[in-house]
ZAMARGU-4260 file (C-alpha; in steps of 0.2 Angstrom, whole numbers, plus 5000, padded with zeros to 4 digits):
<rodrens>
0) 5069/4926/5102 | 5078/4944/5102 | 5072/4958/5112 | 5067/4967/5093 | 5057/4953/5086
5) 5046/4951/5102 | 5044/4970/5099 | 5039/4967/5081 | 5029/4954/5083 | 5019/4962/5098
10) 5017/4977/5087 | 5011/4967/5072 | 4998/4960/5084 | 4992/4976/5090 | 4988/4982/5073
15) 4980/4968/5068 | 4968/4970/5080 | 4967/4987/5077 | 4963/4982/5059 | 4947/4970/5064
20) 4940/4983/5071 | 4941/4997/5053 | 4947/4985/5039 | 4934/4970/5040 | 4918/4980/5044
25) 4908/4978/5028 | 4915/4961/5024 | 4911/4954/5041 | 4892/4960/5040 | 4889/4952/5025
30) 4884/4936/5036 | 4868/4944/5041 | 4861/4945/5023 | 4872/4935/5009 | 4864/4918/5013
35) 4846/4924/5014 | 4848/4933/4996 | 4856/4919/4990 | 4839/4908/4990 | 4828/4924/4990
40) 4823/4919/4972 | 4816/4901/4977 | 4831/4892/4976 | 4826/4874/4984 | 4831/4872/5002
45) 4843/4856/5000 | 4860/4845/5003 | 4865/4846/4985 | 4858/4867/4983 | 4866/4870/5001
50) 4881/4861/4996 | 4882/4872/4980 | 4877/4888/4986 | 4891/4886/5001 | 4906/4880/4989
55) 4902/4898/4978 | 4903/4907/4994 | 4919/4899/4999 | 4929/4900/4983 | 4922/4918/4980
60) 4929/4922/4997 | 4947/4910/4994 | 4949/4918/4974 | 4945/4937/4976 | 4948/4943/4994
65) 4960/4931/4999 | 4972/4929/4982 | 4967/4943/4973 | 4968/4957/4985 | 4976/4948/5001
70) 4990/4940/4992 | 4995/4951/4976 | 4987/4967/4974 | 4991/4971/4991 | 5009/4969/4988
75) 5007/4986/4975 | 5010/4999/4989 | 5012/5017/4986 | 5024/5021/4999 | 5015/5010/5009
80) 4997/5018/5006 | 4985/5008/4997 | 4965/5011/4990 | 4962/5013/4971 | 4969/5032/4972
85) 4989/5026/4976 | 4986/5011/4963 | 4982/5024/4948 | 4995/5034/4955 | 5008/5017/4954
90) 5001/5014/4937 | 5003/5031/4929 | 5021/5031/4937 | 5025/5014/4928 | 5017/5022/4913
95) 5024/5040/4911 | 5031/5039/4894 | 5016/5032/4886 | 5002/5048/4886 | 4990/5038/4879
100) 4992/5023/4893 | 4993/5037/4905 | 4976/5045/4900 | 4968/5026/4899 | 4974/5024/4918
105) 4966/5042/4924 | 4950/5035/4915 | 4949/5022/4922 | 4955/5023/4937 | 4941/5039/4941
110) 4928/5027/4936 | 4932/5015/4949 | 4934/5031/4961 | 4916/5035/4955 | 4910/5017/4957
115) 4916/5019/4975 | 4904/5033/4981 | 4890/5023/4974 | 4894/5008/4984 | 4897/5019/4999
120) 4881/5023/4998 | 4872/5007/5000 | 4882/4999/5011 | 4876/5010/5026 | 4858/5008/5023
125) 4859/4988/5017 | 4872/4985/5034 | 4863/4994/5048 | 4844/4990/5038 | 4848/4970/5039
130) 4853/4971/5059 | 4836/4983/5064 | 4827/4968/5055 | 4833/4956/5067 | 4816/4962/5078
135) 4807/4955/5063 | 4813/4937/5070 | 4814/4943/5089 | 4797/4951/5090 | 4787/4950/5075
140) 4775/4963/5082 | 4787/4976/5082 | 4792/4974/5064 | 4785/4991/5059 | 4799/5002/5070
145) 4813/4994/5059 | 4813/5007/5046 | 4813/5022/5060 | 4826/5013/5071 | 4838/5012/5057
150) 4835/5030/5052 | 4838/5035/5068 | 4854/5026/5070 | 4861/5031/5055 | 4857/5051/5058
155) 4866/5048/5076 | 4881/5040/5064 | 4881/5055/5052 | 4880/5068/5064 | 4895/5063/5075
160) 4905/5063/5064 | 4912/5084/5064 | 4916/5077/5080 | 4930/5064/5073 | 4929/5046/5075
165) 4944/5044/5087 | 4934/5041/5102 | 4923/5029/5094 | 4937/5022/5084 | 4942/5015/5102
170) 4929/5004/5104 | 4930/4997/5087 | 4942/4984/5089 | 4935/4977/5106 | 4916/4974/5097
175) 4922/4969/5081 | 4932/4954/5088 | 4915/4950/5099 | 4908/4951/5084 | 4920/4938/5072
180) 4920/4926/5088 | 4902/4927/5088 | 4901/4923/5071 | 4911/4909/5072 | 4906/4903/5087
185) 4888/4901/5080 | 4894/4892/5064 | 4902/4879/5072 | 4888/4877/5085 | 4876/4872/5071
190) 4891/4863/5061 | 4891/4852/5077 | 4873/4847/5070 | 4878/4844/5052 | 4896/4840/5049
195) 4893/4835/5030 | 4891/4853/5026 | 4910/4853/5027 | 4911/4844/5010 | 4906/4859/5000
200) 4925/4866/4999 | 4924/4855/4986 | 4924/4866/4971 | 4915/4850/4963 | 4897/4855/4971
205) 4900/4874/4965 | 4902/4870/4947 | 4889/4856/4948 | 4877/4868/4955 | 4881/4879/4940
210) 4879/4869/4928 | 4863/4861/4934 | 4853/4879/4937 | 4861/4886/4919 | 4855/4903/4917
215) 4847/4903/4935 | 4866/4898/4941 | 4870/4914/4933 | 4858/4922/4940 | 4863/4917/4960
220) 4882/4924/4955 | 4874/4941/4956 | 4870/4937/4977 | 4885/4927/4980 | 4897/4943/4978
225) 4886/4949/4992 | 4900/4938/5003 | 4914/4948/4995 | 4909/4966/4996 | 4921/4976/5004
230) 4936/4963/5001 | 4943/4979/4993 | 4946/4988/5009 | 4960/4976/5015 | 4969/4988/5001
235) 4963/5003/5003 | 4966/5004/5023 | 4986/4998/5021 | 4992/5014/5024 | 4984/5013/5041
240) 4987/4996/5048 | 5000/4990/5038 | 5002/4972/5025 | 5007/4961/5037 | 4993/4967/5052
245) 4980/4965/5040 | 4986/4949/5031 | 4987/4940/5048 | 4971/4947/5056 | 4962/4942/5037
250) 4972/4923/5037 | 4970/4918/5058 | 4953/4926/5062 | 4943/4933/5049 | 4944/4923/5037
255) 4940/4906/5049 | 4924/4915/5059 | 4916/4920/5041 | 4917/4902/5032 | 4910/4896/5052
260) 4895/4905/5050 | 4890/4903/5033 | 4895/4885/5034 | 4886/4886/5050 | 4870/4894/5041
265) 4871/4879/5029 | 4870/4868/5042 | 4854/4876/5050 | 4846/4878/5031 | 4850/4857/5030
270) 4840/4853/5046 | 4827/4869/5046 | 4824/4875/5028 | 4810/4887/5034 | 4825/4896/5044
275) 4829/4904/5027 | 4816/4919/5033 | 4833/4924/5045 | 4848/4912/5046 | 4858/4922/5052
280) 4848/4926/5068 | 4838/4909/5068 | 4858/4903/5071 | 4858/4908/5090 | 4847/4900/5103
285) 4828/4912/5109 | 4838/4919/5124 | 4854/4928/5112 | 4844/4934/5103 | 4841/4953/5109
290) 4861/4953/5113 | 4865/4948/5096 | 4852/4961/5091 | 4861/4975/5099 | 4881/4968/5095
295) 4874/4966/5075 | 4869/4984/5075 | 4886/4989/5084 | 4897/4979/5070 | 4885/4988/5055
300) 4888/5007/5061 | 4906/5000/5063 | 4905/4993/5044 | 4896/5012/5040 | 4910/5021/5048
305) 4923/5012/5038 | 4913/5018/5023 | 4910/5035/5026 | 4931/5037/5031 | 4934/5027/5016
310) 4923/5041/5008 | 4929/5057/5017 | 4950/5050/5011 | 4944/5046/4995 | 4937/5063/4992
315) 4954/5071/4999 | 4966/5062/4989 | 4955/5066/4972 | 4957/5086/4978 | 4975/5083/4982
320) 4978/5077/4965 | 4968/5091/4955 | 4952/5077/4951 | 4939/5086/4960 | 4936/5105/4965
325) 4943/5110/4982 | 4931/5108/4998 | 4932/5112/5017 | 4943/5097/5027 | 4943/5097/5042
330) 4952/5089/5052 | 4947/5079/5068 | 4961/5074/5076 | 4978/5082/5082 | 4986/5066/5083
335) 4980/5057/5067 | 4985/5063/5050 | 4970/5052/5043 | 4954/5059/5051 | 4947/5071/5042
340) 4930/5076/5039 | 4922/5085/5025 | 4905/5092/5031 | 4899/5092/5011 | 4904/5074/5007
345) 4895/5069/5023 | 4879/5079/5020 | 4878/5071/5002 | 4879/5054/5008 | 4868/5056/5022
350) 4853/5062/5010 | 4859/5046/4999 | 4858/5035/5013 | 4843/5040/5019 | 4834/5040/5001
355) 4836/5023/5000 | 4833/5018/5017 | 4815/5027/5014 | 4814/5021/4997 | 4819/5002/4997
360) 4812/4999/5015 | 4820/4983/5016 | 4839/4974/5016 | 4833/4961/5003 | 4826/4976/4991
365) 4842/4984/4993 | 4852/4969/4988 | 4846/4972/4970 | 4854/4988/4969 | 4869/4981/4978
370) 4886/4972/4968 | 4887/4983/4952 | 4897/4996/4958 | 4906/4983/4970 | 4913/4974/4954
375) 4915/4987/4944 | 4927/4995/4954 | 4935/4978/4957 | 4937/4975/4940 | 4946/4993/4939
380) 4960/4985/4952 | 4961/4971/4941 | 4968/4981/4925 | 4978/4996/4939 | 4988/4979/4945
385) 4992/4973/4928 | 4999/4988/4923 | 5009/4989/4939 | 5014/4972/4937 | 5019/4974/4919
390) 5025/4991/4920 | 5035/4992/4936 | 5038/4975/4942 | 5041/4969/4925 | 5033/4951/4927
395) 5036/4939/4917 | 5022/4939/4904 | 5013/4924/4903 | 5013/4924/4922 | 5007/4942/4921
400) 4993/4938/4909 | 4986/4922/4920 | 4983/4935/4934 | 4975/4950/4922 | 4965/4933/4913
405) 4958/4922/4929 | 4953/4939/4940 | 4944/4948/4924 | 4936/4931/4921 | 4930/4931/4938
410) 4927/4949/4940 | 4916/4951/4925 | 4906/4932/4928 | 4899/4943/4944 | 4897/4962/4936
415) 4888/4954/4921 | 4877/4941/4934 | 4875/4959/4942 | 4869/4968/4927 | 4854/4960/4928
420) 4851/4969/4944 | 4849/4987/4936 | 4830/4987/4932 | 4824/4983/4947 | 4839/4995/4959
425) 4856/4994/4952 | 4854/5009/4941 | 4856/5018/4956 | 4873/5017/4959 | 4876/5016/4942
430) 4870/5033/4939 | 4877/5041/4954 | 4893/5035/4950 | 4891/5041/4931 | 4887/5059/4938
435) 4903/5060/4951 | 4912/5053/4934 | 4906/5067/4922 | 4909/5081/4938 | 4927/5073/4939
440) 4931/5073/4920 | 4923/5090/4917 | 4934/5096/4934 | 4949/5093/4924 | 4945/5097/4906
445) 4942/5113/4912 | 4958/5116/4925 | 4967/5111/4908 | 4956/5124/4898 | 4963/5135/4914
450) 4982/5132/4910 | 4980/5133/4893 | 4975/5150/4896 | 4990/5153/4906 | 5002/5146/4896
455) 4995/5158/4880 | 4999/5174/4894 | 5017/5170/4900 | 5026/5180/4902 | 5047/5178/4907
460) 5052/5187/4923 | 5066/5196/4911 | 5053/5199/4899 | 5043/5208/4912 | 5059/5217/4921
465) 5060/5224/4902 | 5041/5227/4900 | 5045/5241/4917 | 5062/5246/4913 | 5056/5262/4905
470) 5043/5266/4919 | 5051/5261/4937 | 5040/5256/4948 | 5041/5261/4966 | 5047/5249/4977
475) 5041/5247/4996 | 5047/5237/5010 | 5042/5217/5014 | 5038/5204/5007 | 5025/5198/4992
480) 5018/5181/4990 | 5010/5178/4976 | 5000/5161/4974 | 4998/5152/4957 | 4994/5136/4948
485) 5008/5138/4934 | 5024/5131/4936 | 5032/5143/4925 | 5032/5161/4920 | 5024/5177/4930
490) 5007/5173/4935 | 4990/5183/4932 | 4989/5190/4949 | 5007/5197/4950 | 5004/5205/4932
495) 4988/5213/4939 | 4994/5222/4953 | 5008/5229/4943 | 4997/5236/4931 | 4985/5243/4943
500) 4995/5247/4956 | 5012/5249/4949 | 5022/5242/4965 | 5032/5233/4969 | 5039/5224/4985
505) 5057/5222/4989 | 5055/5204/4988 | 5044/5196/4978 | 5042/5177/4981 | 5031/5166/4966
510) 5023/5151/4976 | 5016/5135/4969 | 5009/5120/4977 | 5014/5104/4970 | 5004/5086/4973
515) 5015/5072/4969 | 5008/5054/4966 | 5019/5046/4981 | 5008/5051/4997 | 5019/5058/5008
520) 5034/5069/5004 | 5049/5069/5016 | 5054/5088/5024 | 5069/5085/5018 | 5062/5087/4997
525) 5047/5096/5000 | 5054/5114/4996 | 5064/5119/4980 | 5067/5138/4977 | 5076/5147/4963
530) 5080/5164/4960 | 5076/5177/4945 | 5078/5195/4939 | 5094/5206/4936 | 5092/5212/4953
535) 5091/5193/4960 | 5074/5199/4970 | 5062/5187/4961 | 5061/5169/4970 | 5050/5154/4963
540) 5047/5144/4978 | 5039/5127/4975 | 5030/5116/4989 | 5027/5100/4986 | 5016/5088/4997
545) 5010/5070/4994 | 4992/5066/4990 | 4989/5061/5010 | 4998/5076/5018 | 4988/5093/5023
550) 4993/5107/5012 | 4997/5121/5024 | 5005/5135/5019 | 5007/5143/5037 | 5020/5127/5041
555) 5028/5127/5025 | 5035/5142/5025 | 5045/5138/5040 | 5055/5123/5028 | 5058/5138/5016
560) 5064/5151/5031 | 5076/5136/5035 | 5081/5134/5015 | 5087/5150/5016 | 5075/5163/5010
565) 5074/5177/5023 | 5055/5181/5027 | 5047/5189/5040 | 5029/5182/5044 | 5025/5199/5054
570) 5030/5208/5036 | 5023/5197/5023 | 5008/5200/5011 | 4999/5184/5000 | 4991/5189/4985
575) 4980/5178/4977 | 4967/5178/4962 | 4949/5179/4967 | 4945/5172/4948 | 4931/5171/4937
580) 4928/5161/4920 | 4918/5164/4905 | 4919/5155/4889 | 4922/5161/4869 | 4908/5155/4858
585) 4920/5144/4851 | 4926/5136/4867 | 4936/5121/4867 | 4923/5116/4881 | 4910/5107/4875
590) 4892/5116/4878 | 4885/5103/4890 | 4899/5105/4901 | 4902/5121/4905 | 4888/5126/4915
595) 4894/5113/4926 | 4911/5116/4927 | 4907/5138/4930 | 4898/5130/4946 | 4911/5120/4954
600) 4925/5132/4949 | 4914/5145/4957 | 4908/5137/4973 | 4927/5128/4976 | 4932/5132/4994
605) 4943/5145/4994 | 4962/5145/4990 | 4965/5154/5006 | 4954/5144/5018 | 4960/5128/5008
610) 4980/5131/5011 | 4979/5138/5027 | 4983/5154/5023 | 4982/5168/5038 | 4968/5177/5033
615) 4973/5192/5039 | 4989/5194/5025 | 4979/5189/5012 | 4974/5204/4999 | 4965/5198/4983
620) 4964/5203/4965 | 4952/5198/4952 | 4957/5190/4936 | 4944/5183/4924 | 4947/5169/4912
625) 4941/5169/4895 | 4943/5150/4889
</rodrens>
């Protein structure tokens, strides 16, 4: 073996490890509640019901997580970056030249953004809540701090979080591989005990057990996915770790440990069907369990990090690509592009998590409001990888309408099973996600609104060199920077200052910002800058960034110093519109909405704050909006 290969494969295996301990976090906790909810509606406790219940669990786990998401839609990359975001982008790239497509993908494809935030939520207060409860079976007496422990795990969770979780991150992979071997090594110590349990990959006891219940079959579909949640993180932390680190963690160790323990559980429920009050803990012998207390918790803040990064990226990429009004990012690390932190988001979901912590009091209770959101957005992938597979791989179709065919099947057998869940607690995440939806679509009706506006003003660089031919205006030394949305024509804020000011800089410099759907953009294409005016004085400069990279002005204009363009920082002055909106009385805008969007255009964070833009150079200029 070459001196390379051992290199790659040492590297592979470092960030497959690495993986463990962010990608499988919500996944691997699902071992501590799945099996109990399973039979939580009186399912009876025996060979041929175990049997049944465990072949779901098991070809749940091989179909979705493993197939669907391990082996193909993990293969539609976005410049290696993954997560529902980079798979709408693929989708509308494979779809430019059809507008209606394109606007069927940016539906869709928000919707399963939305149904993301619902789930990240939940899982939080259902992960952390299940391991706290593990005193219910330790020390029955002590049953009543459950509720307070958990809330005070999950505030220390939140709040260390403006800190970055890079310290943390650390210890990640060491528990969560404690954690898989535990899981594993506590399934096959019961398995030992019960070796028939082994039988139920046999997809015969699944569809048998189906078939049998009927309508109550159905009904146990909506706890089964409990076993998948989370299967879609394998995608959306690629960027991270890489296909091949995840894939060989997912295949050699996660995947194993998982099937262990709930095979393990089987086992246990075969020999002691009164275990069912805790099978997972009832797994370890009396002297673990206070350590498995303690390494269970560890793994569900783990699984609740994951979330809430997932969360704090999600939210950054649908800013990026003009889906959601512009917030304060911080960013946590010096070393890693991908930690950021937004205090909003974070705040937000702290007072969700908490709410239902408060509110269900319970992991079981919580389990009824768990899966909707889950499914829906897996159904989304579903439809985003059939357009990529049609549209830019170019599939053969019959082979292309299998995949859309079996995984919509299977998607929809667990949201409909689900749906039944929205009386008594799925409507919660259902509603939440409908509200980020409605604040998303109303986001960008109205930035359209914005550049329809624009677009009625324009007005041509010559046009406006004519418009002051007759009255000169004086010119002073330096620099002007004027920043606007539009890609074309002189914008608002350059018009204003003329008018009211009547001055102009020796060099005046138009600067838009440009997110493209690949994440990252090399140095190398990120500036284009072209020149106007009789005079040659005018420049349009435009910067474009992926939808993963920090839009910083300060940095970019170092590519454009080096393109060319002569600028001194020390003698340079950024103008940029502090805007207001109002709306005609017969506003495209329908009614309803535009309360909503005057309050996120109006509390955005600030262009200057946003781009990084030295304050200090910054001189603003109102403009008002009449859409």
């Amino acid at each position: 073996m070459s001196l390379n290969q051992e290199t790659n494969k040492n590297a592979v295996f470092s960030l497959a490890l690495s993986a463990v301990g962010v990608v499988f976090g919500d996944i691997g906790t699902s071992p501590l509640y799945a099996m109990k909810e399973v039979f939580h509606g009186g399912l009876p406790i025996d060979e041929l019901h175990v049997l049944g219940v465990l072949s779901l669990i098991f070809w749940s786990l091989t179909l979705v997580v493993t197939t669907k998401y391990a082996i193909f839609i993990m293969r539609a990359d976005n410049k290696g970056e993954g997560g529902i975001m980079a798979l709408m982008a693929l989708a509308i790239f494979g779809s430019r030249d059809t507008p209606k497509l394109k606007k069927f993908i940016i539906t869709i494809g928000l919707l399963g953004a939305a149904l993301f935030y619902g789930d990240s939520m939940i899982t939080p207060a259902i992960s952390v809540l299940s391991a706290v409860e593990g005193l219910q079976v330790i020390a029955p007496k002590l049953q009543h701090y459950v509720i307070p422990i958990t809330i005070a795990v999950l505030s220390l969770l939140f709040m260390v979080q403006a800190r970055g979780t890079g310290a943390i991150g650390k210890m990640f992979a060491p528990v969560m591989c404690l954690w898989f071997s535990i899981l594993g090594g506590l399934g096959i110590a019961n398995i030992i005990h019960e070796p028939g349990v082994l039988m139920a990959v046999n997809p015969y006891y699944g569809v048998h057990l189906l078939l049998e219940l009927g309508w109550r079959g159905f009904l146990i579909m909506g706890s089964v996915v409990l076993a998948i949640t989370g299967a879609e993180a394998l995608y959306a932390d690629m960027g991270h770790f890489g296909l091949k680190p995840i894939r060989w963690a997912w295949f050699t160790f996660v995947f194993p440990t998982l099937l262990c323990n709930y095979f393990g559980q089987g086992a246990l429920l075969l020999q002691h069907p009164t275990a069912i009050e805790n099978p997972f803990y009832l797994l370890a012998p009396q002297w673990a369990l206070y350590p498995l207390l303690v390494i269970s918790t560890l793994a569900t803040v783990i699984a609740s990090q994951a979330v809430i990064s997932g969360a704090f990226s999600v939210t950054r990429q649908a800013i990026q690509l003009g889906y959601c009004p512009r917030m304060v990012i911080l960013h946590t690390s010096g070393e890693e592009m991908g930690q950021v932190y937004l205090p909003a988001v974070n705040w937000l979901l702290m007072t969700a998590v908490f709410v239902l912590v408060l509110s269900f009091g319970s992991s079981s209770a919580l389990a009824s409001a768990y899966g909707i959101a889950v499914t829906g957005t897996m159904i989304v992938d579903t439809v985003l990888a059939f357009i990529v597979i049609r549209r830019l791989w170019h599939w053969q179709a019959s082979i292309s309408y299998v995949f859309l065919v079996l995984f919509l099947c299977i998607d929809f057998l667990f949201l409909s099973s689900n749906s039944l869940k929205i009386v008594s607690g799925g409507w919660l995440p259902l509603v939440v996600g409908a509200v980020i939806f409605m604040v998303m679509t109303t986001w960008m009706k109205g930035r359209d609104l914005v550049a329809e506006h624009q677009e009625e003003k324009r007005l041509l660089f010559e046009e406006m060199e004519e418009k002051f031919r007759d009255n000169p205006l004086a010119t002073v030394n330096g620099t002007a920077i004027y920043l606007t949305r539009s890609l074309h024509g002189v914008p608002q804020v350059l018009l204003h200052n003329l008018e009211h000011n009547h001055v102009l800089h020796e060099r005046i410099v138009v600067l838009t910002i440009v997110t493209t759907d690949e994440p990252y953009v090399e140095e190398s294409r990120r500036v284009k800058i072209r020149t106007f005016g009789v005079n040659r004085h005018f420049y349009r400069v435009k910067l474009y960034f992926g939808f993963q990279q920090n839009q910083d002005v300060r940095r970019a204009l170092t590519l454009v110093m080096q393109e060319g363009l002569d600028l001194n920082p020390n003698n340079v002055s950024f103008f940029v519109g502090s805007e207001k909106i109002s709306f005609r009385l017969k506003s495209k805008m329908p009614k309803w909405r535009r309360s909503i969007f005057k309050f996120l255009f109006h509390n955005a964070a600030s262009a200057i704050e946003f781009f990084k833009i030295p304050v200090e150079r910054v001189i603003e200029i109102g403009i008002r909006y009449e859409l």
